[in-house]
TORGU-195762 format. One record per residue (C-alpha): x, y, z; residue number from 1; chain. Coordinates in steps of 0.001 Angstrom, whole numbers, plus 500000, padded with zeros to 6 digits. Layout:
% TORGU-195762
<rec X="X" Y="Y" Z="Z" seq="NUM" mol="A"/>
...
END
This chain:
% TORGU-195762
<rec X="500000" Y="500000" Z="500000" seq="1" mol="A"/>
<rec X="501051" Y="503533" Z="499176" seq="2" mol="A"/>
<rec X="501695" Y="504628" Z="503309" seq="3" mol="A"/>
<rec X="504318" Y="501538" Z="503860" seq="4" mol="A"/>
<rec X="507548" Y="502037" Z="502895" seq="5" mol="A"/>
<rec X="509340" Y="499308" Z="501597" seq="6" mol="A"/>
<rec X="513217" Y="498655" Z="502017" seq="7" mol="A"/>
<rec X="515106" Y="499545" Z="498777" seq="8" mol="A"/>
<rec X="519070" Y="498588" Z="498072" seq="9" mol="A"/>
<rec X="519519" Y="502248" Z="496901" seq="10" mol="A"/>
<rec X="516338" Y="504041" Z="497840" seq="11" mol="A"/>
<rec X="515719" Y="507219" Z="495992" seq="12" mol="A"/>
<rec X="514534" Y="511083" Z="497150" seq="13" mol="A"/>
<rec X="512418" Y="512185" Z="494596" seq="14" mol="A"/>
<rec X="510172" Y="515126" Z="494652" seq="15" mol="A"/>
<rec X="509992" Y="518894" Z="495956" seq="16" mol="A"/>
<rec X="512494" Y="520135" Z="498276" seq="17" mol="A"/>
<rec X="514330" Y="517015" Z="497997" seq="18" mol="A"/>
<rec X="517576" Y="515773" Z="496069" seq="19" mol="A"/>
<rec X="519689" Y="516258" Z="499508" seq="20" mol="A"/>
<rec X="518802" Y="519429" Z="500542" seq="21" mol="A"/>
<rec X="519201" Y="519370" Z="504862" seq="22" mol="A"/>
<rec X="515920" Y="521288" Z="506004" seq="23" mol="A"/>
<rec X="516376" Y="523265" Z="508464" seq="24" mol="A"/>
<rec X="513555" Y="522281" Z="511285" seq="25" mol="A"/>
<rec X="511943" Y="525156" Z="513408" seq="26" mol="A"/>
<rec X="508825" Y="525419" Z="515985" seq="27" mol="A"/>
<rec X="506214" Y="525139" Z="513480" seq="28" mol="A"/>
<rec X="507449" Y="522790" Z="511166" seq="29" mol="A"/>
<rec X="506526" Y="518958" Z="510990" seq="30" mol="A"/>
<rec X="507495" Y="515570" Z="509220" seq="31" mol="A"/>
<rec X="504944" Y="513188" Z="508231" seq="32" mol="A"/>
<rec X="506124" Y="509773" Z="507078" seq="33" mol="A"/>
<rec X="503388" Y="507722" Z="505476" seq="34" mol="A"/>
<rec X="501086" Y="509795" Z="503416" seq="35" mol="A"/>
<rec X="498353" Y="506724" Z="503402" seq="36" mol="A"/>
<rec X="494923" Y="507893" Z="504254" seq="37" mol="A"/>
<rec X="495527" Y="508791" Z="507411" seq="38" mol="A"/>
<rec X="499045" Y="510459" Z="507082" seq="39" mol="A"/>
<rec X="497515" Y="512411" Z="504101" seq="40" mol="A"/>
<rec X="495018" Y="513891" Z="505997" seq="41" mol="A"/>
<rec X="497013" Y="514761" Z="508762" seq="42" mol="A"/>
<rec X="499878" Y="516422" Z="506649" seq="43" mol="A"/>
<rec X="496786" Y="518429" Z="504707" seq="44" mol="A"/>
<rec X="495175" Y="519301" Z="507938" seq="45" mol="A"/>
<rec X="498644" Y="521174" Z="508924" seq="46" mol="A"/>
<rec X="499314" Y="522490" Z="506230" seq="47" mol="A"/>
<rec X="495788" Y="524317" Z="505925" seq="48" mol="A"/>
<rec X="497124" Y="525576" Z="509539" seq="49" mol="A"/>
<rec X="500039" Y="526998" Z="507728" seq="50" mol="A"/>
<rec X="502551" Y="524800" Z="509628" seq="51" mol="A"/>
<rec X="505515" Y="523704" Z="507275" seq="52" mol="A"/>
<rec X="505015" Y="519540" Z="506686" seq="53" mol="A"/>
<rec X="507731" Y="517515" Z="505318" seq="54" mol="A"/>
<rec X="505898" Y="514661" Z="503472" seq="55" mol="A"/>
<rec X="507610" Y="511299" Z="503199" seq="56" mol="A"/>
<rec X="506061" Y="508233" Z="501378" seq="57" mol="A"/>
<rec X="507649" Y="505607" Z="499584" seq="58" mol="A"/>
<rec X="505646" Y="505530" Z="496696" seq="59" mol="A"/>
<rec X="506207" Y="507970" Z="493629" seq="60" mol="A"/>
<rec X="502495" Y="508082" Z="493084" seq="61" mol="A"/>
<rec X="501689" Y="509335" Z="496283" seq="62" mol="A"/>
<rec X="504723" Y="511946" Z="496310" seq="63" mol="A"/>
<rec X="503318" Y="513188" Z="492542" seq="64" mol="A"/>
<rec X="499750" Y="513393" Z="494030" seq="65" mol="A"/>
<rec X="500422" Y="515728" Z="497157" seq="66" mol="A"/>
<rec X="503077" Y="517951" Z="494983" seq="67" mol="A"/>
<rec X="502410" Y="521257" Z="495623" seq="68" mol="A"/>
<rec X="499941" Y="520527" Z="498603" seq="69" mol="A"/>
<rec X="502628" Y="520505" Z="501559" seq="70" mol="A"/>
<rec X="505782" Y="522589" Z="501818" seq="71" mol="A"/>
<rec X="507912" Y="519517" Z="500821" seq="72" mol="A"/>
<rec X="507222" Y="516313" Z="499796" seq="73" mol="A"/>
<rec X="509445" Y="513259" Z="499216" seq="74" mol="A"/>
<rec X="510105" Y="509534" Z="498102" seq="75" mol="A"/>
<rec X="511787" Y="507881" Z="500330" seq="76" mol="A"/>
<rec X="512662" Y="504559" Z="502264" seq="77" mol="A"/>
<rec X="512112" Y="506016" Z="505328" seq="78" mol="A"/>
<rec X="513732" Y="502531" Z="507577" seq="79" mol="A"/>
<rec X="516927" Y="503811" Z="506317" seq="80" mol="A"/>
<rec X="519008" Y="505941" Z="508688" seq="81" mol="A"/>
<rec X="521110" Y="507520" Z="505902" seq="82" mol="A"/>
<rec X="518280" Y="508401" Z="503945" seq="83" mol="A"/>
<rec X="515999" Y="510355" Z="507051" seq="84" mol="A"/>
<rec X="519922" Y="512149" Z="507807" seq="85" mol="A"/>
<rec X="519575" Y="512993" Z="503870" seq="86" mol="A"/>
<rec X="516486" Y="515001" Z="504218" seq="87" mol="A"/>
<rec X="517164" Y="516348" Z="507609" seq="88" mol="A"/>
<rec X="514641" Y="514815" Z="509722" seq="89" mol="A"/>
<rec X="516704" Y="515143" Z="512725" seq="90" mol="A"/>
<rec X="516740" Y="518298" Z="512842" seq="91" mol="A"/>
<rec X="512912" Y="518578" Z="513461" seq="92" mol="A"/>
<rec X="511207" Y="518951" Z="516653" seq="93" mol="A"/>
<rec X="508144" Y="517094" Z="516019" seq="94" mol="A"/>
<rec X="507618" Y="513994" Z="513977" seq="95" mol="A"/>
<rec X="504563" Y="511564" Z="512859" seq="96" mol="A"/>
<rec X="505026" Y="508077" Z="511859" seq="97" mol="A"/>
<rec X="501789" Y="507254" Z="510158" seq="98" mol="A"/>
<rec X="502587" Y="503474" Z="508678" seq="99" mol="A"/>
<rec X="499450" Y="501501" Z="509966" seq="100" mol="A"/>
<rec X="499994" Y="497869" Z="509142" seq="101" mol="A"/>
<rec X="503430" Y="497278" Z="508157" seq="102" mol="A"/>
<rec X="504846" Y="496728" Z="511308" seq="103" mol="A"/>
<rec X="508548" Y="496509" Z="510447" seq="104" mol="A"/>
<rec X="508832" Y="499507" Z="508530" seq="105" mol="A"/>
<rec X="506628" Y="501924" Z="511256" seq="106" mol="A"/>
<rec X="508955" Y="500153" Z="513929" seq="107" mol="A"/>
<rec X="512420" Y="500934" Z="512450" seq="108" mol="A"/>
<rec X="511080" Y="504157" Z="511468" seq="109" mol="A"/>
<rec X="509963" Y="505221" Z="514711" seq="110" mol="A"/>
<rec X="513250" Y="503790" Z="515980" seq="111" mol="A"/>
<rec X="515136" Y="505761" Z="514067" seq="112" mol="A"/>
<rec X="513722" Y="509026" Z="515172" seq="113" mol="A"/>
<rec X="513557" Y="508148" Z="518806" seq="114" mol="A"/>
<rec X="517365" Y="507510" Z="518046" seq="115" mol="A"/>
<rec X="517842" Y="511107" Z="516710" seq="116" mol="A"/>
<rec X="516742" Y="512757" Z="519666" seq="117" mol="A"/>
<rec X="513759" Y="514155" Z="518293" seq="118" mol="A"/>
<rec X="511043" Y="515300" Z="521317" seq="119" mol="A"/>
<rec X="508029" Y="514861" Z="519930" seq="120" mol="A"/>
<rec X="507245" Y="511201" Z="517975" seq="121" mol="A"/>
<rec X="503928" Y="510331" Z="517882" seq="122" mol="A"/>
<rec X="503100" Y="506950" Z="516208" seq="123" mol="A"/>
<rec X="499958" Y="505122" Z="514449" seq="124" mol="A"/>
<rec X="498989" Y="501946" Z="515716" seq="125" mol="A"/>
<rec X="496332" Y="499815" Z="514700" seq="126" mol="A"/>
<rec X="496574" Y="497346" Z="517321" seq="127" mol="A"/>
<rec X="497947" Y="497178" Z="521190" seq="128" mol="A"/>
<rec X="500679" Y="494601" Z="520502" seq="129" mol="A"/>
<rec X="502254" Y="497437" Z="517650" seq="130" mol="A"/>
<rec X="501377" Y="500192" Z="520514" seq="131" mol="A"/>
<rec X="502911" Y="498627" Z="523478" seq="132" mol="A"/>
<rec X="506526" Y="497830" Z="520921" seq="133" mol="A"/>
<rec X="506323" Y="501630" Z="519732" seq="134" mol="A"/>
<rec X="505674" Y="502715" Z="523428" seq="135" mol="A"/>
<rec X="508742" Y="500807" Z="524535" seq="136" mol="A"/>
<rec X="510915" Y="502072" Z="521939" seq="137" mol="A"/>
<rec X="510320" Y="505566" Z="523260" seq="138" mol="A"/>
<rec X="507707" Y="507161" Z="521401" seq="139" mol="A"/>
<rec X="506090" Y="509686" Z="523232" seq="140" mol="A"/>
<rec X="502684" Y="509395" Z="521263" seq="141" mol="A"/>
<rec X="501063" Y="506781" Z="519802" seq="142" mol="A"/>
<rec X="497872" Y="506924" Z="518405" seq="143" mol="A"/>
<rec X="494803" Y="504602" Z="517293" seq="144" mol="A"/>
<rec X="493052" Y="506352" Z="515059" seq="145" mol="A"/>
<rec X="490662" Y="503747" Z="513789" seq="146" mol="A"/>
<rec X="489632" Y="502515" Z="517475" seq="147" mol="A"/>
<rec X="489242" Y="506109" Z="518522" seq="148" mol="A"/>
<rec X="487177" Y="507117" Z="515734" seq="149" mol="A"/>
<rec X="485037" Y="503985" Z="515980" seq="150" mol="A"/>
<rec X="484229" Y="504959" Z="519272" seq="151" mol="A"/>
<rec X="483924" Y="508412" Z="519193" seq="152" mol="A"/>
<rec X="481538" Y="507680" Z="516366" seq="153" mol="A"/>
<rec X="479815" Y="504675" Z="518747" seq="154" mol="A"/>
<rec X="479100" Y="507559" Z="521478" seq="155" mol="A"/>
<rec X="477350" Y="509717" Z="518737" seq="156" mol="A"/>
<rec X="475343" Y="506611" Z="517513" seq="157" mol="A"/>
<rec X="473929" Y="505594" Z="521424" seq="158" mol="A"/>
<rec X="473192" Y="509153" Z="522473" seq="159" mol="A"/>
<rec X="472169" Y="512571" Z="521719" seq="160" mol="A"/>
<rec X="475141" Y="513952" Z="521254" seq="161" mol="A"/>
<rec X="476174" Y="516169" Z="518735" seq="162" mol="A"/>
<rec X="480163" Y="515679" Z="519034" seq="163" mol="A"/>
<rec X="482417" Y="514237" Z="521743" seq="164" mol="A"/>
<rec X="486156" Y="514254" Z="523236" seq="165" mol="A"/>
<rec X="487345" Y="511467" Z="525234" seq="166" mol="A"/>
<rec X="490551" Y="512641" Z="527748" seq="167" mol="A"/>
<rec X="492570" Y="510129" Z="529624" seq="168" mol="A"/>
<rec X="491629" Y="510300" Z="533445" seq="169" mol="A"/>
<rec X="487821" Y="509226" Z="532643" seq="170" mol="A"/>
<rec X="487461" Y="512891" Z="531690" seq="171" mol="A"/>
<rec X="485453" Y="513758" Z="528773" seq="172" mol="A"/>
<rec X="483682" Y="517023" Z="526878" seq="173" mol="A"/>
<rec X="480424" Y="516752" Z="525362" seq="174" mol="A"/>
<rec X="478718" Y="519415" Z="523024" seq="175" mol="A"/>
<rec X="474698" Y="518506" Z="523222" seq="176" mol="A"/>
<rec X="471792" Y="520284" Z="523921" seq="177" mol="A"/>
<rec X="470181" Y="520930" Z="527425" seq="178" mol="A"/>
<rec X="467768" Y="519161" Z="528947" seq="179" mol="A"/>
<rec X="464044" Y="519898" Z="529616" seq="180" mol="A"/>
<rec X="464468" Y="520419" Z="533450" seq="181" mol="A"/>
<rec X="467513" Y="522771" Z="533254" seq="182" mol="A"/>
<rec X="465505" Y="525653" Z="530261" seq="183" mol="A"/>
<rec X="464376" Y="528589" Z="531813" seq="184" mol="A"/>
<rec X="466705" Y="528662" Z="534264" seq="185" mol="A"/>
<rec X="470039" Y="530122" Z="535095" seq="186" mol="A"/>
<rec X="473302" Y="527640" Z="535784" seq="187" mol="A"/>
<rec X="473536" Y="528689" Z="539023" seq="188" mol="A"/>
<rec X="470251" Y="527856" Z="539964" seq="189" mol="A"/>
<rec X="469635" Y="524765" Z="538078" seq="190" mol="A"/>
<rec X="471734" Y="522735" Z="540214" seq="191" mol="A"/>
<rec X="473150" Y="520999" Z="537422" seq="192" mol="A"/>
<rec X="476666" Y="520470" Z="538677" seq="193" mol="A"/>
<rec X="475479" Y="519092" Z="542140" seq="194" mol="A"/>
<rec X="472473" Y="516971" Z="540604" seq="195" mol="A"/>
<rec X="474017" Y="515590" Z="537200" seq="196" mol="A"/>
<rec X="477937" Y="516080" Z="538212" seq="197" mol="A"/>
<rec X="478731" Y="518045" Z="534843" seq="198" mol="A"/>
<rec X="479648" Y="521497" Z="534118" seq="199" mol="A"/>
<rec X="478550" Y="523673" Z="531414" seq="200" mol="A"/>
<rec X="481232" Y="525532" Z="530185" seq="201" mol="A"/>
<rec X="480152" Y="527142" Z="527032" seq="202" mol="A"/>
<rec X="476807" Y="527901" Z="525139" seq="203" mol="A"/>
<rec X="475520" Y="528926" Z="521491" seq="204" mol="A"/>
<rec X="472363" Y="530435" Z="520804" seq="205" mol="A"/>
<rec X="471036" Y="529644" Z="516929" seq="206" mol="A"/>
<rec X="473056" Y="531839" Z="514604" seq="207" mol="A"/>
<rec X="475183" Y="532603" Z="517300" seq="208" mol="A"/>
<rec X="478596" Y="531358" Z="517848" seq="209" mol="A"/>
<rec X="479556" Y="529750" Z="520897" seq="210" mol="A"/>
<rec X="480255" Y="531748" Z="524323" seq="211" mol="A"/>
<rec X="481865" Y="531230" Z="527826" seq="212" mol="A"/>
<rec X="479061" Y="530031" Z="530233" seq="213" mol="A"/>
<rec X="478475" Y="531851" Z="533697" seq="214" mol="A"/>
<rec X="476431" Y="531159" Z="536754" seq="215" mol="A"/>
<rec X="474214" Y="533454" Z="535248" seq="216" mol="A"/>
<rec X="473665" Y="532493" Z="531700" seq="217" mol="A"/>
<rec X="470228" Y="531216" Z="531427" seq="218" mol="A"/>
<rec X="469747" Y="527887" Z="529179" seq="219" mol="A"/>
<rec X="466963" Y="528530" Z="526236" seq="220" mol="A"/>
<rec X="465602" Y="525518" Z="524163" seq="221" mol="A"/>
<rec X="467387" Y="525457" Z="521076" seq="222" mol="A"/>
<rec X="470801" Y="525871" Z="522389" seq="223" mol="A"/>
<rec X="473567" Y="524024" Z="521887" seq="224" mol="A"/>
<rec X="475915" Y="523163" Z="525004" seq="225" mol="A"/>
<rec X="478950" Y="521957" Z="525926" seq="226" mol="A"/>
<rec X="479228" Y="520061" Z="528727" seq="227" mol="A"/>
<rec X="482603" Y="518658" Z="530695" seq="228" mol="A"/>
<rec X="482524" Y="516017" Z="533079" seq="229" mol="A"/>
<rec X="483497" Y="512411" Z="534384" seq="230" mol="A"/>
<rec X="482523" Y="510435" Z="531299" seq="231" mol="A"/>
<rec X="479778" Y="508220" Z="532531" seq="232" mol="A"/>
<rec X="478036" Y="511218" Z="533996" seq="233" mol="A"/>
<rec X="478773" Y="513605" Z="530589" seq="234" mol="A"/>
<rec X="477024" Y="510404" Z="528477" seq="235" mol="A"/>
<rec X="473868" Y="509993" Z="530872" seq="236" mol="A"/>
<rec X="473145" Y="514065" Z="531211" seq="237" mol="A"/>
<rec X="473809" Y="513925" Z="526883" seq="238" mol="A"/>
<rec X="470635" Y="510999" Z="527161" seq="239" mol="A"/>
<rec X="468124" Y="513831" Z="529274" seq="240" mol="A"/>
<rec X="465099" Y="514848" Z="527415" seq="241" mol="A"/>
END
């Protein structure tokens, strides 16, 4: 698949901003290795926030697709240490290792940049055995996009609730809207902190955009809310009518 980089005898770096050049790295620049589905829309996503992304991918394909899109983008066999020295990637402060299911090639990979001192790896997983081996190798972050998706998405199906975050901690923020009992009345005297264990913490009136709640803000049907809390508690106030 086009995210897994495979090893090469003499791998090339193809594409813009490549053929060598060291990049110098600075606080708002990133490397993405892996531009599958995931590490495309991550490395898009940044670069829409106008945050420099070096783009690494093994496949020419993928590299011709996404030229022009991000600030550089390469072909490369990113499980080679020579290669990642090449393009400068230890000279950045934050890097992403988005290979999903080749296992070897997102474990050297992270390995290597673990290795080059960089502070801020974060990894893909797609399972707890690959999350536990890129966890002991050092990386700071790893991530499981698919199984937090699925149930982020498995929240919204149960519930009525418009979005939600999952913290660690059992801490979680909701955005719903409020409940019969609590319209009408203000925060403070709705009791809804000491009765449902949740705090409102911002509001948004239709055609409004969202504001900081107060003791004194007074719920209105049609509102949407956002509500932070201990997770169980956040999910039953969400199921209110």
């Amino acid at each position: 698949m086009a995210e897994h980089p495979a090893p090469q005898k003499n791998p090339p770096a193809r594409g813009r901003g490549a053929r060598g050049r060291r990049r110098d790295a600075h606080a708002d620049s990133v490397v993405v290795i892996g531009l599958g589905r995931f590490g495309r829309a991550l490395a898009l996503e940044l670069a829409e926030e106008d945050t420099e992304v070096l783009g690494i991918d093994h496949s020419a394909e993928v590299v011709q697709a996404l030229s022009g899109s991000l600030t550089h983008v390469v072909s490369a066999d990113s499980t080679k240490e020579e290669v990642l020295r090449q393009l400068g990637v230890h000279e950045f402060d934050r890097a992403v290792v988005a290979i999903g299911s080749n296992l070897e090639a997102s474990i050297l990979t992270a390995s290597l940049l673990v290795s080059f001192g960089i502070p801020n790896v974060w990894a893909k997983a797609t399972s707890e055995a690959q999350g536990r081996i890129l966890t002991q190798l050092g990386v700071h972050h790893v991530v499981y996009p698919e199984h937090d998706m699925g149930q982020r998405v498995a929240h919204l199906v149960r519930g009525r609730m418009l979005d939600y975050i999952e913290f660690e901690d059992d801490f979680a923020m909701v955005k719903t809207s409020p409940p019969a009992d609590v319209v009408g009345l203000t925060l403070g005297n709705s009791g809804v902190r000491t009765r449902h264990g949740v705090t409102v913490v911002a509001v948004k009136r239709p055609g409004e955009g969202f504001t900081y709640a107060t003791a004194d803000t007074v719920l209105e049907e049609g509102d949407t809310i956002i509500v932070a809390g201990r997770t169980r508690q956040t999910e039953r106030f969400s199921e209110l009518r």
